[in-house]
C-alpha positions as CSV (number, residue, x, y, z in Angstrom):
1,X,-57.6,200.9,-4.9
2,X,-59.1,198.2,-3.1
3,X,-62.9,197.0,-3.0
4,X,-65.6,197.9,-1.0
5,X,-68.2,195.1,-1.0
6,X,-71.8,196.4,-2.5
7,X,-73.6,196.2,0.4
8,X,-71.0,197.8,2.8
9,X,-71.3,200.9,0.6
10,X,-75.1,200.6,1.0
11,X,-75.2,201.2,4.2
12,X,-72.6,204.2,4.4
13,X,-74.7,205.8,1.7
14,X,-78.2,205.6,4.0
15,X,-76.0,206.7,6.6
16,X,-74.7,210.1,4.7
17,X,-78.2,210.6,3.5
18,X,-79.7,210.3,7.3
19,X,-76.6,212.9,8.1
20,X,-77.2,215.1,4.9
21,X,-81.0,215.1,6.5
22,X,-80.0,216.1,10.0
23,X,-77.7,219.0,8.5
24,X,-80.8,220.1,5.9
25,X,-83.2,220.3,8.8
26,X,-80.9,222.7,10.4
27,X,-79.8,225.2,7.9
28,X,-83.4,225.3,7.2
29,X,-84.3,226.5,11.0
30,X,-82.1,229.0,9.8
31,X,-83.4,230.2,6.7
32,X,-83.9,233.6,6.9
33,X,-83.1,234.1,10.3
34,X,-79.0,234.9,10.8
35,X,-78.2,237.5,13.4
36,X,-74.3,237.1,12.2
37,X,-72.3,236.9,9.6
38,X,-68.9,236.4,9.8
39,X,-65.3,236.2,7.6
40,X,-63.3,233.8,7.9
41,X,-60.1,235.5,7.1
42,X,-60.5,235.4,3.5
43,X,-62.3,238.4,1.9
44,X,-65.9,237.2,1.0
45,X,-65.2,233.2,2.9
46,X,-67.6,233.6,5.0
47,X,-69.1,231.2,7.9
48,X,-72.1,231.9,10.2
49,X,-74.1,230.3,13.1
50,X,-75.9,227.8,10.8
51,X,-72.5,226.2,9.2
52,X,-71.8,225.1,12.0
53,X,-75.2,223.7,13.4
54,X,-75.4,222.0,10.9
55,X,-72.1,220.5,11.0
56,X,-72.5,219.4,14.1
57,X,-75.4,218.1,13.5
58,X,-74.0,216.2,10.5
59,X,-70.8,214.5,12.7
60,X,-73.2,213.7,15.6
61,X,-74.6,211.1,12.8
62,X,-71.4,210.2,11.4
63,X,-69.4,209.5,14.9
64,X,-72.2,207.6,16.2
65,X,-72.3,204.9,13.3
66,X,-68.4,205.4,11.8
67,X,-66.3,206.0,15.4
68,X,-63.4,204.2,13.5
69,X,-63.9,206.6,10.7
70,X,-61.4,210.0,9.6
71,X,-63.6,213.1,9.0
72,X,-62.6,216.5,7.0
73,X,-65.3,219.1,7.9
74,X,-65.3,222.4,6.5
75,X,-65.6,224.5,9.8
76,X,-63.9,222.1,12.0
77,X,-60.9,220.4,9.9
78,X,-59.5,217.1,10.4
79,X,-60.4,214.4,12.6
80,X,-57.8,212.0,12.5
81,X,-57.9,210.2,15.6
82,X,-59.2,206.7,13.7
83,X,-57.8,203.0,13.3
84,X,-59.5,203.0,9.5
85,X,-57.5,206.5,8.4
86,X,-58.2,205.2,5.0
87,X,-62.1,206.1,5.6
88,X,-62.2,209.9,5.2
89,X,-65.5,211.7,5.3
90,X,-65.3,214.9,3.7
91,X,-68.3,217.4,5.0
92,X,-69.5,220.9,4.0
93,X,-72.8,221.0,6.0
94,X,-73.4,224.4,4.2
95,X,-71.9,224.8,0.4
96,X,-73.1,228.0,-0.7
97,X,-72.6,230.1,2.8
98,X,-73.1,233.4,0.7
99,X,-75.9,232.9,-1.3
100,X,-77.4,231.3,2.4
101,X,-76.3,234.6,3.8
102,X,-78.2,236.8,1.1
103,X,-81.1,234.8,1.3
104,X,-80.3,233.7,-2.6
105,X,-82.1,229.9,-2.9
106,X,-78.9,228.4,-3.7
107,X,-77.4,225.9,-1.3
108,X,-76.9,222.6,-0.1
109,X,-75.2,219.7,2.2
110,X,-73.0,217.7,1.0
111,X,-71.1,215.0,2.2
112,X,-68.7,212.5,0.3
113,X,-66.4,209.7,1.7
114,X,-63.5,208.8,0.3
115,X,-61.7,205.5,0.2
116,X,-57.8,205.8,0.0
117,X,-58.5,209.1,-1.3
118,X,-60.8,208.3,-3.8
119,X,-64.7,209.4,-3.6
120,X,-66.4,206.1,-3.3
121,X,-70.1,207.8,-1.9
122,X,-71.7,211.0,-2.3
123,X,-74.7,212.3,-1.1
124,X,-75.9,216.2,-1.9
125,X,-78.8,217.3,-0.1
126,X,-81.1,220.9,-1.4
127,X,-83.2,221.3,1.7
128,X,-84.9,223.9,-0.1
129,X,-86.5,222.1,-2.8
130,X,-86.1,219.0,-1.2
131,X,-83.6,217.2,-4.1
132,X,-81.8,214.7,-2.6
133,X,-78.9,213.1,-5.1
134,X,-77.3,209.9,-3.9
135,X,-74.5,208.0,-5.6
136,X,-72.7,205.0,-4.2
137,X,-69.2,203.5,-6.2
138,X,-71.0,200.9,-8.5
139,X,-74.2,201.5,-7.6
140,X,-75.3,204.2,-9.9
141,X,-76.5,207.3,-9.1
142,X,-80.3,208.6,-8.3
143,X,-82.1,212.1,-7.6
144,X,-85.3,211.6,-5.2
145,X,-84.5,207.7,-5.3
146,X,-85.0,208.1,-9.6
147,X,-82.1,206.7,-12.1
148,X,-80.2,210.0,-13.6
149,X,-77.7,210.1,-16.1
150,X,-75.9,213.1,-17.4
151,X,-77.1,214.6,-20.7
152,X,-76.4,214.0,-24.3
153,X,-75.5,217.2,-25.6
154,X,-72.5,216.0,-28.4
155,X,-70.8,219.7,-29.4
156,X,-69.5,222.5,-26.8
157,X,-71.3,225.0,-28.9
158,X,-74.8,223.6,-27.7
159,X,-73.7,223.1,-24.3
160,X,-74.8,224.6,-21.0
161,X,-71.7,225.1,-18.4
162,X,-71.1,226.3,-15.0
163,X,-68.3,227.7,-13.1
164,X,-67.5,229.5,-10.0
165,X,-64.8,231.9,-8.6
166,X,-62.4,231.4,-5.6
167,X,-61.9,233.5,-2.5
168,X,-58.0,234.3,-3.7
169,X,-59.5,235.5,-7.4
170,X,-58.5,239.1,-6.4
171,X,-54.9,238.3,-5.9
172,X,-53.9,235.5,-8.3
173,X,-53.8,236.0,-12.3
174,X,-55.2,232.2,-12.5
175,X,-58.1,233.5,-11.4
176,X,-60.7,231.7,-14.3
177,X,-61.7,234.9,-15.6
178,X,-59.7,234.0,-18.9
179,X,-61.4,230.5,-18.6
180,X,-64.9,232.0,-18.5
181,X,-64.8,234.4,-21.4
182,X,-63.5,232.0,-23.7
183,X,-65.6,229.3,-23.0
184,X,-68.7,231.6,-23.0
185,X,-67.7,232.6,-26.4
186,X,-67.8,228.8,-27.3
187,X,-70.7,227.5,-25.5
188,X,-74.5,228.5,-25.5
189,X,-74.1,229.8,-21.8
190,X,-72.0,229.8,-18.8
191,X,-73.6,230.0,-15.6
192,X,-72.1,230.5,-11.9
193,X,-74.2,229.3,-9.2
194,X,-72.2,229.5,-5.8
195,X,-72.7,225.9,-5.3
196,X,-70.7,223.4,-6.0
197,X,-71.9,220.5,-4.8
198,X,-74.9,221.4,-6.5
199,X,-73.6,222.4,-9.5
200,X,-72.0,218.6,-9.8
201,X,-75.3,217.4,-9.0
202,X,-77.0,219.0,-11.7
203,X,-74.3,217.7,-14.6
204,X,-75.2,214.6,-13.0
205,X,-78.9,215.0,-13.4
206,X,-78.6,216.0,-16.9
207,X,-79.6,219.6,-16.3
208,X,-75.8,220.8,-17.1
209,X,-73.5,219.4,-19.6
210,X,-70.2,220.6,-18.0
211,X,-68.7,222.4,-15.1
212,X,-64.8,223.4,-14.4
213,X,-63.3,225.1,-11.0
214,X,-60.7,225.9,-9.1
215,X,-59.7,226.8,-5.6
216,X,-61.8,223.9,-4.7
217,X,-61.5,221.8,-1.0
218,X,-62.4,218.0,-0.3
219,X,-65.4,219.2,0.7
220,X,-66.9,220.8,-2.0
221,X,-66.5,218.4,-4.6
222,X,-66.1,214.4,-3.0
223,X,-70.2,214.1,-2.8
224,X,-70.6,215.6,-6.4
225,X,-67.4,213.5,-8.0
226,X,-69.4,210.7,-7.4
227,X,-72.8,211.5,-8.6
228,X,-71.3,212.3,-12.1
229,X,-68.9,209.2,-12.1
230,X,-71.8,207.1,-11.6
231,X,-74.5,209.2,-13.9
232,X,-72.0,208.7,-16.7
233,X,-70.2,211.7,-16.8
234,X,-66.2,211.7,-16.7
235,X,-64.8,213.9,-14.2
236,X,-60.4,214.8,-14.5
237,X,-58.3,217.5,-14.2
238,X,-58.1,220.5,-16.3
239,X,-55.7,218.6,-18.5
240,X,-58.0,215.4,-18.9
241,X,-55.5,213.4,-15.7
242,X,-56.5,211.7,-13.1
243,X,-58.3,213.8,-10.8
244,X,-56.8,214.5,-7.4
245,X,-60.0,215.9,-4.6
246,X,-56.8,217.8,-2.8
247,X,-55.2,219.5,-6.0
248,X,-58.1,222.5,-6.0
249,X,-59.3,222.0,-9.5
250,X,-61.4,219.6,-11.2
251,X,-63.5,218.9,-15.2
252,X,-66.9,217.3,-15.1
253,X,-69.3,217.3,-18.0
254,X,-71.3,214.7,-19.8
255,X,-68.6,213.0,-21.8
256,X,-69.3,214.1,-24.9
257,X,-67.7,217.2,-24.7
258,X,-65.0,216.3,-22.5
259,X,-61.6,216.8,-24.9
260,X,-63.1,220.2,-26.2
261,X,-63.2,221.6,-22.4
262,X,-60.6,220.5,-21.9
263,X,-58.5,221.5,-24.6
264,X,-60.1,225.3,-23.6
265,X,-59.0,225.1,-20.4
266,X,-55.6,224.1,-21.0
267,X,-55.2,226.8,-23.7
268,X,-56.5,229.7,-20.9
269,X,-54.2,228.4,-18.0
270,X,-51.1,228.2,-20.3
271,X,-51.4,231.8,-21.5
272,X,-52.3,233.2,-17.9
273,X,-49.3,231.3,-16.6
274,X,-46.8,232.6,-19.1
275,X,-48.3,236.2,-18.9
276,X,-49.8,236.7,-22.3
């Protein structure tokens, strides 16, 4: 991949965070206050007047400062009509649409760019408590403008994870149910938080050693990927590869306990793909 000069990243991270800002102050206008929910097509995906407020509100920023720019928004897909395709903003202006819609305080922006398809900036916004977590390629990685860094927890068995469930979980066998038992067996606690932008966020902060997922979009994860690159952490695939924002599944703890999450994970998906 090639560079992006310090200072060029700078200013696209002030810019998602004036975006992530504009698409907080919406969704809270909303808090509380939906006349309709709707589905998506998928049982349980669901999408409702405040997504998209605020993701409009979000791309208003983007398009005025980055016209040249590509942008992959949850409610409205691809924008493609750019002379710097290799720019990709990547946009859910509401990750967490049904704890938002039950009125559960668990939710957030989030907005990540990628450069040649790699997260180079992140920005995840909690409008409700106000947490704003910004990470730039190089730059490091801060939570209310303060340093973070992911925790230090060495062994899986004092760990604290967290997971989450797709949309298709009723249909597919690879459904992390497998994943979660196990590694709740293993670990001091597994939690599920609906988030996943914030759930990154919080490995990044230190406040969660590790989190695994699948059935993941751009969207969910580009913001967070970079937060706990840049905090320390080491984000792959299941399988401890490369990790591909498009491929749907993604491994991000601390570091320390990496290889033995992995290796769990690996184990699960093998057996629930040959049947056993």
């Amino acid at each position: 991949m090639e560079t992006i000069p310090s200072n060029d990243l700078a200013i696209y991270l002030d810019i998602a965070t004036e975006a992530a800002g504009a698409g907080g102050a919406v969704l809270q206008s909303y808090w509380g206050k939906l006349a309709e929910i709707e589905e998506k097509g998928r049982s349980g995906d669901l999408v409702t007047a405040a997504d998209r407020a605020a993701e409009d509100a979000i791309l208003s920023v983007l398009q005025r400062h980055f016209p040249h720019h590509s942008i992959l928004a949850e409610e409205s897909g691809w924008q493609r009509e750019s002379p710097q395709p290799e720019f990709v903003w990547a946009v859910d202006p509401l990750d967490g649409t049904t704890n938002f819609a039950h009125q559960y305080p668990f939710y957030s922006v989030s907005i990540g760019l990628l450069f040649q398809g790699e997260p180079v900036v992140g920005v995840v916004f909690d409008p409700l408590r106000q947490d704003l977590f910004r990470a730039a390629w190089g730059l490091g990685a801060t939570c209310n403008r303060q340093p973070m860094q992911v925790s230090r927890t060495e062994t899986l068995e004092r760990s604290l994870l967290v997971t989450g469930f797709a949309y298709d979980r009723r249909e597919t066998p690879d459904n992390n149910y497998a994943e979660f038992c196990h590694l709740t067996h293993r670990c001091q606690g597994v939690r599920r938080g609906g988030s996943a932008s914030i759930d990154l966020a919080y490995v990044a902060w230190g406040r969660l050693d590790g989190y695994w997922e699948r059935g993941l979009s751009p969207w969910d994860i580009a913001a967070g990927v970079v937060l706990v690159r840049e905090a320390g952490g080491l984000v792959t695939a299941y399988d401890g590869e490369r990790m591909d924002v498009f491929s749907g599944k993604l491994l991000a703890t601390n570091g320390w306990i990496h290889a033995a999450v992995s290796h769990a994970l690996t184990h699960c998906t093998t057996r629930v793909l040959l049947g056993e």
